[in-house]
C-alpha positions in Angstrom: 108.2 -86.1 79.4 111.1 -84.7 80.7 113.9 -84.1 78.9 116.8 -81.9 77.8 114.7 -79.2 76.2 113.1 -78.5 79.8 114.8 -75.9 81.9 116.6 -76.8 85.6 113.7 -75.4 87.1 111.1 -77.5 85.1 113.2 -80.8 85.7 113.3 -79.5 89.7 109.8 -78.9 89.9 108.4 -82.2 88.3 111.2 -84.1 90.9 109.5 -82.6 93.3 105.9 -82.8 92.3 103.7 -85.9 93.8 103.8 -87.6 90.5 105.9 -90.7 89.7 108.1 -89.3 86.6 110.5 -88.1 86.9 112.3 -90.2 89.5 115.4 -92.1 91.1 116.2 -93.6 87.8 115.9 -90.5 86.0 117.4 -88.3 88.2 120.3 -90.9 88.3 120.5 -90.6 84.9 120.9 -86.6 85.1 123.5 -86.8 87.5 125.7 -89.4 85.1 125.2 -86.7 82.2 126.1 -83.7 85.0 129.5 -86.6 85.7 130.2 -87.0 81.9 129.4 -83.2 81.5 132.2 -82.3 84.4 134.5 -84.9 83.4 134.5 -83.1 79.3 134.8 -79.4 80.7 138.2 -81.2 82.6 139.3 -82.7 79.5 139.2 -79.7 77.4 141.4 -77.5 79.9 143.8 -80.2 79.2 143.1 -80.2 75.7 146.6 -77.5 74.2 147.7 -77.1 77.5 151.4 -76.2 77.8 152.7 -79.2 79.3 150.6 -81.8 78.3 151.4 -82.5 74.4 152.1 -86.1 75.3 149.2 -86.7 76.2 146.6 -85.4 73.4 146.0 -88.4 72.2 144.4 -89.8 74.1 143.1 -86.6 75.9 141.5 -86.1 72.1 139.5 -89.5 71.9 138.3 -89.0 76.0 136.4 -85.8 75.1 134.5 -87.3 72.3 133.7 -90.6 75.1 132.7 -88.4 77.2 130.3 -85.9 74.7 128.6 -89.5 73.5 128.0 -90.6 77.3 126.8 -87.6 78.1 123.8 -87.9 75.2 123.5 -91.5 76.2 122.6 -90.5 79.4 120.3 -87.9 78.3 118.8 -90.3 76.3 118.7 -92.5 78.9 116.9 -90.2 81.7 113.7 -90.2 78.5 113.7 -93.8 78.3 113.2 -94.5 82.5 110.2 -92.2 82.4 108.7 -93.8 79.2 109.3 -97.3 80.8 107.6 -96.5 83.7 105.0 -94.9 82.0 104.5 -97.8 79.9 104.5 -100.1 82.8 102.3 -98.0 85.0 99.4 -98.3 81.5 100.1 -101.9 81.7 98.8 -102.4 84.9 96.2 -100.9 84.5 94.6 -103.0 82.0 92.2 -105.5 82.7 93.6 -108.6 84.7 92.9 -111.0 82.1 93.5 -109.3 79.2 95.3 -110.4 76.4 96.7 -106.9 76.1 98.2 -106.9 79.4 99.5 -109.9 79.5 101.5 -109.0 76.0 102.2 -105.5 77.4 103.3 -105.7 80.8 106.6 -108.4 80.7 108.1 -106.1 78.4 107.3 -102.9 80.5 109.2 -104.7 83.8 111.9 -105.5 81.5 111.9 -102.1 80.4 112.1 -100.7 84.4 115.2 -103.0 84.6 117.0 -102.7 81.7 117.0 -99.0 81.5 118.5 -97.9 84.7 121.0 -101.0 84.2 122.2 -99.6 80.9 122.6 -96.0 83.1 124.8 -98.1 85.8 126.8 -99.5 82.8 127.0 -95.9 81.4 128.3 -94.6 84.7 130.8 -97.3 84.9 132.3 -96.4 81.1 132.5 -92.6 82.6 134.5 -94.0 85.3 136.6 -96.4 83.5 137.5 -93.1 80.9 138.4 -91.4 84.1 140.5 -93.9 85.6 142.6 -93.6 82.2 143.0 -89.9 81.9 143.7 -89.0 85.9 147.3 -89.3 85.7 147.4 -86.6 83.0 144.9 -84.3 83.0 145.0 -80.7 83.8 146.4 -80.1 87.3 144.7 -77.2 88.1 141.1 -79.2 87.9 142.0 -82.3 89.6 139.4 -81.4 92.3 136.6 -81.1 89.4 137.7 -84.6 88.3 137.2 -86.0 91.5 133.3 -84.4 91.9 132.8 -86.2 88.5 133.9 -89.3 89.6 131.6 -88.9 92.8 129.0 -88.2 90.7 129.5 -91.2 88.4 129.9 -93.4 91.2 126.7 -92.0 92.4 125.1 -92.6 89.3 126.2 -96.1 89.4 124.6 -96.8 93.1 121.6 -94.8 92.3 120.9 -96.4 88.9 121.3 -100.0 90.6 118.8 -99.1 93.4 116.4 -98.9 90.8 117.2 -102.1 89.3 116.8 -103.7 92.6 113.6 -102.0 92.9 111.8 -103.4 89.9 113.7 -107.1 90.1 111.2 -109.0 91.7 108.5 -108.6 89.2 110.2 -110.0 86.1 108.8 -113.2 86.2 111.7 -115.8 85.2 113.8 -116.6 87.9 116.5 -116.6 85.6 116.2 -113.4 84.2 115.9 -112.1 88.1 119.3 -114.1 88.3 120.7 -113.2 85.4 120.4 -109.4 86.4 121.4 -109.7 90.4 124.9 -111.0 88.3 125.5 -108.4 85.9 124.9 -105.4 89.2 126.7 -106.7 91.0 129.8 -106.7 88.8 129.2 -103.1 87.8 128.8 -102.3 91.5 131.7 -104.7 91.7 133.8 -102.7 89.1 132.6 -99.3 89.9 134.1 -100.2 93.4 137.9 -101.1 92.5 137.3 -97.4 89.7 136.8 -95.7 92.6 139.5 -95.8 94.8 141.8 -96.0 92.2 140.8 -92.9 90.9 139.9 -90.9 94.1 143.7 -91.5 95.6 145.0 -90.7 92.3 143.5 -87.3 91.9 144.8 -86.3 95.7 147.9 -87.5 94.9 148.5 -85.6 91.9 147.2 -82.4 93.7 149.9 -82.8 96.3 152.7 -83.1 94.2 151.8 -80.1 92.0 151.2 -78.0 95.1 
């Protein structure tokens, strides 16, 4: 399992090995902790700055948001590799075994759920960014707007996966049910984005 304990190198190398884990929803997962990551390291330039005293309140509260998301998403990168591990052990059981037929449903759900929780992580990352642009540290605006990137990638990425695994839970509700929920984080990740994105280049004009 790949985790946070494993070096940049490690996490490359597996990537890039022919073996299924870690994959696209992992390595979505890793990019909305590398976003959240970012986003803290602009939030605590801002943090005492000269300037900025009106603002620590809710510059404060942001940083711990973004500390919590960034575990979450850690978290999150472990779970994608279990669920496909789990599912991938599923399948493999006999046909008509009772075993797989109690184990696999939950495993799919699993290699749904997971990288749809790492799209609605992304999104929160965003939203918190969307709040703080007008306020943060000037000189950083730029790294605000790679960790909005980053989120918003997250936020595609994580989806793709969902889409991916969709057509093997096996209620057509549930398939419904899911297509709904993506599409109004895709839907709200959309309208973050360029309000944030115009915001950040706006702000580096003016303090130019």
């Amino acid at each position: 399992m790949y985790d946070s304990t494993k070096t940049v190198q490690e996490f490359l190398s597996a990537t890039a090995a022919r073996q299924p884990t870690p994959g696209g929803g992992s390595v979505s997962a890793l990019v909305g902790a590398l976003s959240a990551a970012l986003g803290e390291m602009v939030v605590n330039y801002s943090i005492g700055k000269k300037g900025l005293e009106a603002y620590q309140n809710e510059l404060k509260p942001a940083a711990a948001e973004l500390v919590r998301a960034r575990a979450m998403l850690q978290q999150l990168m472990v779970e994608d590799q279990a669920a496909y591990q789990a599912m991938s052990a599923a399948r493999k059981l006999p046909a008509d075994s009772a075993e797989r037929r109690q184990q696999l449903p939950a495993a799919m759900q699993a290699c749904v759920r997971v990288p749809q929780a790492i799209a609605g992580a992304g999104v929160a990352v965003l939203d918190l960014f969307d709040r703080i642009v007008s306020f943060v540290n000037p000189y950083l605006l730029s790294d605000l707007a790679v960790a909005a990137d980053l989120a918003m990638a997250t936020i595609r990425c994580a989806i793709y996966s969902v889409r991916a695994n969709l057509r093997d839970l096996s209620e057509e509700r549930d398939r419904e049910a899911v297509q709904a929920e993506i599409g109004k984080l895709l839907g709200r990740a959309l309208a973050l984005i360029q309000s944030v994105t115009p915001r950040v280049w706006q702000r580096y004009e003016q303090s130019a």
